[in-house]
BANU-786039 format. One line per 8 residues: number of its first residue (from 1); for each residue x, y, z of N, C-alpha, C. Coordinates in steps of 0.001 Angstrom, whole numbers, plus 524288, in hexadecimal, padded with zeros to 5 digits. Example, Ala and Ser with C-alpha at 12.3 -4.5 7.8 and 13.67 -1.06 7.14 Angstrom:
2
1> 83386:7E9C6:81E78:8300C:7EE6C:81E78:83390:7F31C:81E78 | 83232:7F736:81BA8:83566:7FBDC:81BE4:83264:8001E:81EBE
END
This chain:
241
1> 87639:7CAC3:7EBC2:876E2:7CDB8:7F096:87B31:7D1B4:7EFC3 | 87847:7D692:7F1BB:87DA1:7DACB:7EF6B:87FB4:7DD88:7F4E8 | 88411:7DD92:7F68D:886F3:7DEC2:7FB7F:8884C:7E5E9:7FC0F | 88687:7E7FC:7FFD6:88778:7EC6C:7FF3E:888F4:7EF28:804FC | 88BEB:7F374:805EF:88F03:7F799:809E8:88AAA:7F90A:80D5B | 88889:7F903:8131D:88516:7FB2C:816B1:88922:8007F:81729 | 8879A:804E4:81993:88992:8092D:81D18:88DA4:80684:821BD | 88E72:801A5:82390:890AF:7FFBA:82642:89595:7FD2D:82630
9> 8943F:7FBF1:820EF:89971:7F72D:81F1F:89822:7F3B0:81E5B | 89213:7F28F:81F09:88F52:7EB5B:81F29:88EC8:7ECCF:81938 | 88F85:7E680:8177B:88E73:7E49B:81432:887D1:7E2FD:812ED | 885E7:7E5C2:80EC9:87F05:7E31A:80F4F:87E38:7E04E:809F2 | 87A76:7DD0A:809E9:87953:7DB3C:8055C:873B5:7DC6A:8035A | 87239:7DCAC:7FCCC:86BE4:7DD83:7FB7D:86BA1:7D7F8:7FA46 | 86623:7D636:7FCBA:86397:7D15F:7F94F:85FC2:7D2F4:7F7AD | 85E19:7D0A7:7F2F0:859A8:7D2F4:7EEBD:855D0:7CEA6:7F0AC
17> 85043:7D149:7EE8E:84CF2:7CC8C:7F0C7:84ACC:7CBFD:7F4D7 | 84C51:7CDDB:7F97A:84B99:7CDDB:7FE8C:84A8C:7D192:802F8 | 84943:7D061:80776:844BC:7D475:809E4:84893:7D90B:80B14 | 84785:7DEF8:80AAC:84A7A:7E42F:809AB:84A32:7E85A:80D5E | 84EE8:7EB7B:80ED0:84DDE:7F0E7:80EB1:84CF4:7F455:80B69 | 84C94:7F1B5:80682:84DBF:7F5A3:8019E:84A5E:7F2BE:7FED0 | 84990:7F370:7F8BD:849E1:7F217:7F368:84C72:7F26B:7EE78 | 84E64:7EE4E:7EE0F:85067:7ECBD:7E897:84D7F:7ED25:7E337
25> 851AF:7ECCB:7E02D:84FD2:7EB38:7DB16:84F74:7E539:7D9D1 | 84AE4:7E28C:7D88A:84D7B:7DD59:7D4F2:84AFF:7DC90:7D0FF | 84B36:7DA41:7CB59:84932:7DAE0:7C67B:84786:7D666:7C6AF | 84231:7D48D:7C4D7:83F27:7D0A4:7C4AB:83C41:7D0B1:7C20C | 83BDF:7CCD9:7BBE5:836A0:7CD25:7B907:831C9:7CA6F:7BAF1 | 82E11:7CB42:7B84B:828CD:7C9DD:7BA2C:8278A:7C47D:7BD66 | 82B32:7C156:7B96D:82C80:7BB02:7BD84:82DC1:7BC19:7C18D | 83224:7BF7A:7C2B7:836BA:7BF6A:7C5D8:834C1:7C259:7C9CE
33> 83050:7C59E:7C9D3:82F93:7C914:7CEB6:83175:7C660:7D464 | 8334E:7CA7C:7D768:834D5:7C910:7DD38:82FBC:7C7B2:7E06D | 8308F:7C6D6:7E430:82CA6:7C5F4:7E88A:828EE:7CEB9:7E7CF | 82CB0:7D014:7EA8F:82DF5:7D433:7EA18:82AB9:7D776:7E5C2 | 82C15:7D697:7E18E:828EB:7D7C9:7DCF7:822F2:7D6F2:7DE10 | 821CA:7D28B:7DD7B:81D84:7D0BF:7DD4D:819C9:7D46B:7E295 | 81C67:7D4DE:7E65D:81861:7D73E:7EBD8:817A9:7DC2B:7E773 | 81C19:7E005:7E5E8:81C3B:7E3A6:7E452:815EA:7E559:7E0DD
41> 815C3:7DFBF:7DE9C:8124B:7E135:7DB54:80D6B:7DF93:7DB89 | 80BD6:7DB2F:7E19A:8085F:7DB4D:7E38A:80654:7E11F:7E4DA | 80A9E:7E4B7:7E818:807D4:7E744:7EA1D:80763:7ED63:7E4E8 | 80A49:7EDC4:7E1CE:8087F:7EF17:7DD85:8025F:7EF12:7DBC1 | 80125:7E8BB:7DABB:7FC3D:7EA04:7D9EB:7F7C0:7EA79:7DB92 | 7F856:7E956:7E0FD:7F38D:7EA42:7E2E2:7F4B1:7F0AE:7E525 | 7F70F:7F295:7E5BF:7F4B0:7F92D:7E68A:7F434:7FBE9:7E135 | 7F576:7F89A:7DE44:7F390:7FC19:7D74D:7EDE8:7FA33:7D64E
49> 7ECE1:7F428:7D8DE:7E7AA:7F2CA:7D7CD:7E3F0:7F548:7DA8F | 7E532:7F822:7E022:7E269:7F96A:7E5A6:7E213:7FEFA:7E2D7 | 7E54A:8029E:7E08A:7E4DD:807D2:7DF7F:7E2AE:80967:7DA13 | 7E239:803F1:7D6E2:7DEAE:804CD:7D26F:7D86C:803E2:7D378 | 7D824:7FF6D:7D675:7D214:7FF1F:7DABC:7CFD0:80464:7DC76 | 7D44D:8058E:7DD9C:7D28E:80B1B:7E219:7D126:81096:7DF30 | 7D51A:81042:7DC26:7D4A7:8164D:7D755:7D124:81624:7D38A | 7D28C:81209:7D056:7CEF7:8103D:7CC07:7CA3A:8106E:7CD1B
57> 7C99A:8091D:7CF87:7C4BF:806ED:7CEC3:7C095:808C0:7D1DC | 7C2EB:80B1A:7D80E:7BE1B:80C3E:7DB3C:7BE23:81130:7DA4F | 7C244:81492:7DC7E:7C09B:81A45:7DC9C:7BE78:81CD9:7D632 | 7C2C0:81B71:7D2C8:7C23E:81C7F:7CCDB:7BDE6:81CA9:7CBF9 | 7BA25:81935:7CD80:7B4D8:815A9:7CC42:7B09E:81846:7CE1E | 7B283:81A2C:7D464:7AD0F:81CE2:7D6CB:7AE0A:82127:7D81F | 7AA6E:8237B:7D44A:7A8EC:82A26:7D2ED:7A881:82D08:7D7AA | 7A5C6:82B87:7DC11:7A373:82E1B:7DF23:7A885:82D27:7E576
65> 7AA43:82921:7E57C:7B038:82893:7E901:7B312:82E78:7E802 | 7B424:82F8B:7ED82:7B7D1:83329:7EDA0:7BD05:832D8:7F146 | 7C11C:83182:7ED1C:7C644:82F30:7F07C:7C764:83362:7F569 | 7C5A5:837E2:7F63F:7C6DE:83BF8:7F9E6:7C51F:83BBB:7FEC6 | 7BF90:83A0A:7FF03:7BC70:838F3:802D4:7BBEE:833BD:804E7 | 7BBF6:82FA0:800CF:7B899:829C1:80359:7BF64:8270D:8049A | 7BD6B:82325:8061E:7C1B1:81FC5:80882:7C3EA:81BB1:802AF | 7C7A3:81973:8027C:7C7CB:81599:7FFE0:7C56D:810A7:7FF56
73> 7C63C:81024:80455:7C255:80A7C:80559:7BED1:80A96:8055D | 7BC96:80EFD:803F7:7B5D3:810FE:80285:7B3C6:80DFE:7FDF7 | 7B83A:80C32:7F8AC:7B889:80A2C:7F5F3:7B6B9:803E5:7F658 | 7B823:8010B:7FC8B:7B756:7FC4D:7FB93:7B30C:7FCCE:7FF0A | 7AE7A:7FF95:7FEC3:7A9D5:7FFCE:801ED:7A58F:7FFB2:7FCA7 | 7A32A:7F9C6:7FD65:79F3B:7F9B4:7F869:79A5C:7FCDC:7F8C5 | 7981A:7FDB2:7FC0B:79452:801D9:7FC13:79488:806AE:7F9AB | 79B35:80910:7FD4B:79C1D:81076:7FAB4:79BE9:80ECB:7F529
81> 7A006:80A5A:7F2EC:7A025:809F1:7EE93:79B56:808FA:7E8CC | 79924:805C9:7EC79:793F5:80534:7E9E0:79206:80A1C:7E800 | 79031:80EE0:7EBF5:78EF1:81298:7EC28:79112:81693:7E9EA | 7947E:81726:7E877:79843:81B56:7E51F:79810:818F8:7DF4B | 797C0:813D4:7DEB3:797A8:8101F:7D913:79D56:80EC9:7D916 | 7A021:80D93:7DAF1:7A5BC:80B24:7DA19:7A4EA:80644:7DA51 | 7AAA3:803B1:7D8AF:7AA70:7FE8E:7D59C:7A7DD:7FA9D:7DBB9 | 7A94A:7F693:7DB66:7A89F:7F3B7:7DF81:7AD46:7F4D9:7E48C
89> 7AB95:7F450:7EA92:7AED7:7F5B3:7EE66:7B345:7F03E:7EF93 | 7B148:7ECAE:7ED03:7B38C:7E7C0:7EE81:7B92B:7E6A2:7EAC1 | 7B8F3:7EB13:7E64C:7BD46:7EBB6:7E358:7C300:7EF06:7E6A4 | 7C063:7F18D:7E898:7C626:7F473:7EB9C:7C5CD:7F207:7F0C2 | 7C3C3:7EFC8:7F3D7:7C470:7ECDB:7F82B:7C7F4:7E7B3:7F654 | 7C712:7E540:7F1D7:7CA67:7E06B:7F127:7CEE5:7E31D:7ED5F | 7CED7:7E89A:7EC14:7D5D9:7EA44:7EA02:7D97A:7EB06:7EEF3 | 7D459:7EEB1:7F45F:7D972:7ED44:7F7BA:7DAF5:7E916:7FA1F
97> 7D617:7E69C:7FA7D:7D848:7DFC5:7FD84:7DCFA:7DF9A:7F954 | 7DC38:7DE72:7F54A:7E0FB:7DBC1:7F1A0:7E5A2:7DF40:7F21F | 7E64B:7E386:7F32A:7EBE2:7E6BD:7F391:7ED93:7E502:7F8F5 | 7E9A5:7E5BB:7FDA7:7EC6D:7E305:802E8:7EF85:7DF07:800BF | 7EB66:7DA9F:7FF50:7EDDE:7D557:7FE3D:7F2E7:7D611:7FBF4 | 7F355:7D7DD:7F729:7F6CA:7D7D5:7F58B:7FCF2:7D9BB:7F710 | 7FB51:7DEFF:7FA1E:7FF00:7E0D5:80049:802A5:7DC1D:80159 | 7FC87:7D9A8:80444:7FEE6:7D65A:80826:80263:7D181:805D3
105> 7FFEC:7CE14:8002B:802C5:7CB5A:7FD97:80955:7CD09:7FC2C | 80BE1:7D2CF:7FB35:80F5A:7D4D1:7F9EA:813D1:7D6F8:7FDF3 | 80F9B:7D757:8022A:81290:7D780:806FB:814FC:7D30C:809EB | 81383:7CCFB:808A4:813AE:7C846:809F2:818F4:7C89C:80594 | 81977:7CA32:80173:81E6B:7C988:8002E:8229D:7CBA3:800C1 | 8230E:7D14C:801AD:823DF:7D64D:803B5:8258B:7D4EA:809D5 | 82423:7CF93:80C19:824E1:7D082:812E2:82BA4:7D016:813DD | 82F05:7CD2F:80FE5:834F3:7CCA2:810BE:835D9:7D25F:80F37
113> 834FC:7D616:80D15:83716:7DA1E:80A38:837A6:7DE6B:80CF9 | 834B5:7E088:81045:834CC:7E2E7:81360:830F5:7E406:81870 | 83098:7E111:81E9C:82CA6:7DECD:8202E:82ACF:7E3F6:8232E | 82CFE:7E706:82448:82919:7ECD3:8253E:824A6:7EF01:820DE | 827AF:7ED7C:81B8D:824A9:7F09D:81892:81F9A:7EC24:81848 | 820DE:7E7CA:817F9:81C7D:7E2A3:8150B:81842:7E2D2:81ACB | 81A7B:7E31E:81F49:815E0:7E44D:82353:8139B:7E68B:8248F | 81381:7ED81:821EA:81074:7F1E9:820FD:80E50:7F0FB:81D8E
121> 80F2A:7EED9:818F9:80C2B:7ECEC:8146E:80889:7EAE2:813F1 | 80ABE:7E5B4:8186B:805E4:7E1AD:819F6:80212:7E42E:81CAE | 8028A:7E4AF:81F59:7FE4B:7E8B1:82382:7FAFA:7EB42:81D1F | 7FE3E:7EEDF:81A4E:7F833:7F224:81852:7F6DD:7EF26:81459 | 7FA3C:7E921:81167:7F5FC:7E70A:80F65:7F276:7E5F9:812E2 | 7F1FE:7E229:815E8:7EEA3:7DFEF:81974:7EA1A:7E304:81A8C | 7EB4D:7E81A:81ABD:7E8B8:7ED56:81ABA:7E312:7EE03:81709 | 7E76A:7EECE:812D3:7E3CC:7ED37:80CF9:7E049:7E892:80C61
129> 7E00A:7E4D5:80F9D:7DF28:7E214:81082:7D99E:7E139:81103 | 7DA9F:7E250:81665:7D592:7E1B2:819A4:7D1F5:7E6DA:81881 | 7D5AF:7EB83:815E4:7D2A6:7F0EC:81244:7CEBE:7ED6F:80E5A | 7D168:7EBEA:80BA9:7CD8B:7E80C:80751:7C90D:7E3EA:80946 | 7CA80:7E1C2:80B38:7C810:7DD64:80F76:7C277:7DFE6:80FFF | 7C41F:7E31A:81360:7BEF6:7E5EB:81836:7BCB6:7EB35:81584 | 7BA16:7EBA1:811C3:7BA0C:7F19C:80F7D:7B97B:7F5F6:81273 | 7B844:7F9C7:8114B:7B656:7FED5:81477:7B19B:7FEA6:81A81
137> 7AD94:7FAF7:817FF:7A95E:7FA54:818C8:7AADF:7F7C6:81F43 | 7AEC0:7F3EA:81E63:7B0CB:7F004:8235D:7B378:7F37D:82841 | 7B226:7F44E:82B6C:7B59B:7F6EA:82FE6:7B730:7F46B:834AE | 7BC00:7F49E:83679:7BFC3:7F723:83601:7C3CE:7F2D0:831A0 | 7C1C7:7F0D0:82EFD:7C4CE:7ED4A:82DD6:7C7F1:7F068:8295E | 7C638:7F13F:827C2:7C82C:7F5D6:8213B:7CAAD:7FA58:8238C | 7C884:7FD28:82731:7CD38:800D4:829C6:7D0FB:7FF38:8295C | 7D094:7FB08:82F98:7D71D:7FA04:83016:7D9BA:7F80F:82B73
145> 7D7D2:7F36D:8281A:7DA04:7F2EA:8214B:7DBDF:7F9CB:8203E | 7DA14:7FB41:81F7B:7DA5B:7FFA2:81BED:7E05F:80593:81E9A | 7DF05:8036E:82517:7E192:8062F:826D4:7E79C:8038D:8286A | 7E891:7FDC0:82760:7ED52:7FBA9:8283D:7F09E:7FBC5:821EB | 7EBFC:7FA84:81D31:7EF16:7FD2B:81705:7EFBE:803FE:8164B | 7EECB:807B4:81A72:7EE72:80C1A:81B24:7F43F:80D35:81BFD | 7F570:80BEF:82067:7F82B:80DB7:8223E:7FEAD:80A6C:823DC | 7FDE5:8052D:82331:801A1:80377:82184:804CE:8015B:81BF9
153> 8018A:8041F:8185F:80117:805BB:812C0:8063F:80A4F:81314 | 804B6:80CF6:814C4:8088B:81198:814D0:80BF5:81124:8177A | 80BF2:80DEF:81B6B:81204:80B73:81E45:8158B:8082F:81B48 | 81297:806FD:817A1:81572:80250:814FF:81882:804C6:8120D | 8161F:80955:80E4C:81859:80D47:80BAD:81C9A:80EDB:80DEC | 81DE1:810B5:81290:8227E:81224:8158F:82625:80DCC:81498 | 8259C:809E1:81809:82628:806F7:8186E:82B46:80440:81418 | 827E0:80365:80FB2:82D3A:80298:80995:82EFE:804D9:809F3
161> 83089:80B25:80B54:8357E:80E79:8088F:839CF:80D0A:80A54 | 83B62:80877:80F55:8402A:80621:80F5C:8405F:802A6:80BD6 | 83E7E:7FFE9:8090E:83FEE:7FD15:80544:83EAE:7FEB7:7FE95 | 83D87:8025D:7FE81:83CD2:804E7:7F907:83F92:8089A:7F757 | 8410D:80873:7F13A:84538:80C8B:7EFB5:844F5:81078:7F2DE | 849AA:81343:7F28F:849C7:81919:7F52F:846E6:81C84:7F1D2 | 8470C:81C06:7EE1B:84136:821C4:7EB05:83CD9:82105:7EC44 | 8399F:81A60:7EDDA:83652:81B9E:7F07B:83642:81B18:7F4EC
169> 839D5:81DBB:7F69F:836E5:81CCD:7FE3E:834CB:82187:7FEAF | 837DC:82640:7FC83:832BC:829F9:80040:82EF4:82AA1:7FD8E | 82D52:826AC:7F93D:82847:826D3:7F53A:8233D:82425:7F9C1 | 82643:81E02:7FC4C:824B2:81C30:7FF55:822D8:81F3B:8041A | 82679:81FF9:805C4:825E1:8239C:80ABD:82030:82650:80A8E | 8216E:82A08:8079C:81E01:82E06:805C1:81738:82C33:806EB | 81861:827D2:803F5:8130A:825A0:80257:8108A:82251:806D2 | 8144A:8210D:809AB:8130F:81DBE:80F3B:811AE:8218F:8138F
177> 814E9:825D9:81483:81221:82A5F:816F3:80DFD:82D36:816A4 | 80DB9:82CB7:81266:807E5:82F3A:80F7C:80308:82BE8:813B4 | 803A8:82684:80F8C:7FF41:82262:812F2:7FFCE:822AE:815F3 | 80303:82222:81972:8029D:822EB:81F60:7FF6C:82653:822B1 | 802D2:82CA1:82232:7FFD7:830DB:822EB:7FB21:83180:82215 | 7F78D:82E79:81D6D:7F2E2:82DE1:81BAF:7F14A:82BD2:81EE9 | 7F3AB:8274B:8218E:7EFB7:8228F:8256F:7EFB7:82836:82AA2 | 7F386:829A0:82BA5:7F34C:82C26:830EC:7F057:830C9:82FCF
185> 7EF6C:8348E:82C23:7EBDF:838B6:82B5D:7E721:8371C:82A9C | 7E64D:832C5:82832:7E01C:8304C:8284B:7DEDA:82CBB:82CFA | 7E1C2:82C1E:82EF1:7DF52:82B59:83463:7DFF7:82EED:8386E | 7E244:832A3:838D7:7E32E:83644:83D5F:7DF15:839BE:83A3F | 7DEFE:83B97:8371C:7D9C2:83EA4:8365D:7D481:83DB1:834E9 | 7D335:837A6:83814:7CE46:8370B:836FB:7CB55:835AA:83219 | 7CE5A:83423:82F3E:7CB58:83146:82950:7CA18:82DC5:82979 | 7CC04:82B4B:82DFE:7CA4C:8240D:82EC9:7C2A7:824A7:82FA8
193> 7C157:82028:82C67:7BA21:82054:82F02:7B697:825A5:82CBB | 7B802:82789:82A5E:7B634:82E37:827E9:7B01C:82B8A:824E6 | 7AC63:82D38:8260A:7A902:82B9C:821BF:7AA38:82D17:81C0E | 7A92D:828E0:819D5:7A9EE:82961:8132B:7A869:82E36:80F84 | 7A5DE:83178:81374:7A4CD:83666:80E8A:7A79A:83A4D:8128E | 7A863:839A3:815FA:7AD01:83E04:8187A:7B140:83EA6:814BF | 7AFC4:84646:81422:7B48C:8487E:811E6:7B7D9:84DDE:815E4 | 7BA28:84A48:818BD:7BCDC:84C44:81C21:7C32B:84AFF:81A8E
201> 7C6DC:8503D:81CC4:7CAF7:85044:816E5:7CF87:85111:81A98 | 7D3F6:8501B:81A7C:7D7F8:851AF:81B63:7DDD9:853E8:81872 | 7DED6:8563C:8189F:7E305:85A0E:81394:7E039:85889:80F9D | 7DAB0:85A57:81046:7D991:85980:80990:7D810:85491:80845 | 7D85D:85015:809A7:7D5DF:84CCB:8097D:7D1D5:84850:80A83 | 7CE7A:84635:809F8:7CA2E:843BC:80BE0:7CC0B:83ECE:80D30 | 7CA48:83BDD:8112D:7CA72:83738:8130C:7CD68:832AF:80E43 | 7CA08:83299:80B0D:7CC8C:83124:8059B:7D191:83152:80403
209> 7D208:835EF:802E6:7D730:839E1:802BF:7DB78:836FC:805A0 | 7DBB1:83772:809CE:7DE1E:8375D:80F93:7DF34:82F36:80FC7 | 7DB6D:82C00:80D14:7DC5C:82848:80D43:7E028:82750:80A28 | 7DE1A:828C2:8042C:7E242:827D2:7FF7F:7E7D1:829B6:80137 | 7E836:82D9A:80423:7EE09:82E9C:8061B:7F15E:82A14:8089A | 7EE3E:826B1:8082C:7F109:8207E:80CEB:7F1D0:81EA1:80896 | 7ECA7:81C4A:80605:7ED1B:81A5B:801C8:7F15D:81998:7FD65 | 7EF79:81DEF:7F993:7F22F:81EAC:7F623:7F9B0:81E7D:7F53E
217> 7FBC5:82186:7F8F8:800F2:82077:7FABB:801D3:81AAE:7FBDC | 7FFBE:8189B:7FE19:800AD:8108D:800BF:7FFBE:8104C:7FA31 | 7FC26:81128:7F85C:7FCF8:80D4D:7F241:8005B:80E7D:7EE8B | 8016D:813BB:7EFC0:806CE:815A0:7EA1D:80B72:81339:7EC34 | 80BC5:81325:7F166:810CA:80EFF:7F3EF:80FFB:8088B:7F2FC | 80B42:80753:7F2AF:80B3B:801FF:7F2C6:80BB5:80162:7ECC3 | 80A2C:804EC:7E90D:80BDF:8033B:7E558:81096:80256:7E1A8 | 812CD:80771:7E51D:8190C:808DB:7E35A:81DA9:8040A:7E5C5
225> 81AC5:801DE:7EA78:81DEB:7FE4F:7EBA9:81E4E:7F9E2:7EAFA | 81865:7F854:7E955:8185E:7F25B:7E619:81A37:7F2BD:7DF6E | 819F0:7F7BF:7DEAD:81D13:7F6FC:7D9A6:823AE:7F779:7D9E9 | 825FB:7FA16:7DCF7:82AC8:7F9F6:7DF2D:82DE1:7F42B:7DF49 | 82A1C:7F1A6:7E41B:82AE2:7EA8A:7E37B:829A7:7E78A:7DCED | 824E9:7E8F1:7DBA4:8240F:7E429:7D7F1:82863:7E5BD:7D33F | 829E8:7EBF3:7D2CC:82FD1:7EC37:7CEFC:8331C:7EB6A:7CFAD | 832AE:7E562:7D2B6:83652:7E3DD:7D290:83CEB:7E4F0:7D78F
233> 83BCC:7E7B6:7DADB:83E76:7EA80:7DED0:83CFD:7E587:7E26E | 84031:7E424:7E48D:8420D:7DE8E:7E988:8434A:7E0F0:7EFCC | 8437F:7DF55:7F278:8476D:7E35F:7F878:84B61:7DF25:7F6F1 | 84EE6:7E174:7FB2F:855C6:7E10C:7FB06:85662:7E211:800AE | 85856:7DCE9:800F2:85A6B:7DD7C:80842:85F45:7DD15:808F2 | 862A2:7E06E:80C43:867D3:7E26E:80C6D:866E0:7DD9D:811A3 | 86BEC:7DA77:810C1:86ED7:7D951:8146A:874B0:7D8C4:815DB | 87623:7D66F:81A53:87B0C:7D91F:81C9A:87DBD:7D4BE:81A84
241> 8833B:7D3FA:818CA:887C0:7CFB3:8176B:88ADF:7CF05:81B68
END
């Protein structure tokens, strides 16, 4: 416990290990990982597994998919898929079930650490969730899935930059505003429900387009931040002496 000067005259103390305004450093080999670590790298891998599904295996795969126009979750619809020749739909429906899950498993450890951030979290695993669960095909059930990992995805993003280094917060920031703004421009301008070959565009981009803007940002954050944790970085809770 290391004792240190407030702006006041109070005396505060850091404990390592324990739930934070901040983050620490603590060094831990592979045995030794923290609690901490380990979420880190839950959630590590399932958005590296969810964004290699997504890039690679489905879109990579089918020639005739056009990330600009169709939806993502177009992907876990076995028919379109059938029909274009892509791999099976039941492959990216159970990468995102497994990234929710995994969310939600990392957030269950994550709940002492910081409970604003672990309850925005929870929410868009849960999200991912019932996204995976209920495919495209299912309504409204996959919406709302799709629209609670939407948009409290990118809250969550906000959300860490009180507890993450200062170089990345306005990395965070950045990237949480992004998604955000995405959820509110794709729904205030009508992209919600668009038939699948509607190419109707906004600044230039197609429904598609306009989704990946939610998207993509929530996963470069989710990935930057489960690797943040699993290297080993702990929170540190200041208290008073």
């Amino acid at each position: 416990m290391v004792a240190s000067h407030s702006c006041s005259g109070e005396h505060s103390a850091v404990e390592p290990d324990t739930a934070a305004p901040r983050i620490g450093v603590h060094r831990h080999g592979w045995r030794g990982m923290s609690h901490w670590s380990m979420a880190g790298l839950v959630l590590l891998v399932g958005s590296i597994q969810w964004l290699l599904v997504l890039l690679v295996l489905m879109e990579g795969s089918t020639l005739e998919y056009r990330p600009s126009v169709f939806y993502v979750s177009d992907l876990g619809d076995k028919d379109f898929v059938e029909h274009l020749g892509g791999p099976p739909a039941f492959i990216f429906n159970a990468s995102l079930l497994s990234l929710g899950l995994l969310i939600v498993g990392a957030v269950y450890v994550l709940r002492s650490y910081d409970r604003p951030l672990a309850s925005l979290l929870m929410i868009a695993g849960v999200g991912a969730v019932i996204a995976g669960a209920f495919p495209e095909t299912i309504q409204p059930h996959h919406g709302i899935g799709a629209g609670l990992a939407f948009l409290f995805g990118g809250l969550s993003a906000i959300a860490s930059c009180r507890v993450s280094p200062v170089p990345l917060r306005p990395i965070y920031l950045a990237l949480g505003c992004l998604a955000v703004g995405g959820v509110l421009t794709f729904s205030l301008q009508g992209f919600l429900g668009l038939p699948r070959e509607s190419t109707s565009t906004f600044l230039g981009l197609g429904k598609g387009g306009m989704e990946r803007l939610i998207i993509y940002p929530t996963m470069l954050w989710l990935v930057s931040f489960g690797g943040l944790l699993s290297g080993a970085f702990a929170p540190a809770r200041r208290t008073t002496a």
